[in-house]
N, C-alpha and C positions, 0 to 999 in steps of 0.2 A: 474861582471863588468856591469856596467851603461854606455850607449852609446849614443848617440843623433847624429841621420843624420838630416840634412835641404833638401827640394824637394821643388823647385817651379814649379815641372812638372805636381803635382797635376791638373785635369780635370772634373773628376765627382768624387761622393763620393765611387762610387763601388773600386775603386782604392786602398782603404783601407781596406775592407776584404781580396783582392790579394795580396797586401804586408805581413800584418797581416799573412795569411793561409801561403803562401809561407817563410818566413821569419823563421817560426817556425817549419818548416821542416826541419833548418838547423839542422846539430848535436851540440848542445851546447848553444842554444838559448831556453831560460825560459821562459819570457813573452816578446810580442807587443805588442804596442799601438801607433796607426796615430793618428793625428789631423790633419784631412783633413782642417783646417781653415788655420793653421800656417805651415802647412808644417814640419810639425817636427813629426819624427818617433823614439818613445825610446824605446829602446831594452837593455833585461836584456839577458848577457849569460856569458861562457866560455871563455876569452878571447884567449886561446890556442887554445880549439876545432872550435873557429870561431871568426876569428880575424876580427878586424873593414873592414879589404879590402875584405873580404866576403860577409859584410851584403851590401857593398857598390856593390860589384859584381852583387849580385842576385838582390837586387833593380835595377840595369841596364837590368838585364835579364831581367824581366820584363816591359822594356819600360822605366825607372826614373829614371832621374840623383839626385845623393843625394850626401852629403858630409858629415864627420863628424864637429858637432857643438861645441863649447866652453860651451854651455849652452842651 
């Protein structure tokens, strides 16, 4: 499954390997990728082993509100 969160909490760009590094420690997530420009973080995983309210969890943990995107 193909997912798309939106962040305008984005600050500096480091903020992107932490998502990235964290995000893919969940069980069930395959690849990440930020754009720290737009705000959008797309995430390849499991939709079982780590459902959208997951990836939107740990991005909180980490300080980021994110939501899931239509596109």
């Amino acid at each position: 499954m193909q997912t798309i969160l939106r962040s305008n909490d984005f600050s500096c760009p480091s903020c992107v390997k932490k998502i990235e590094t964290n995000l893919l420690k969940l069980n069930g997530v395959s690849t990440v990728t930020v754009h720290f420009s737009t705000g959008r973080i797309e995430v390849s995983h499991d939709a079982e082993a780590a459902p959208v309210n997951a990836l939107v969890a740990k991005v909180r943990e980490l300080g980021y509100e994110s939501s899931p995107a239509p596109f």
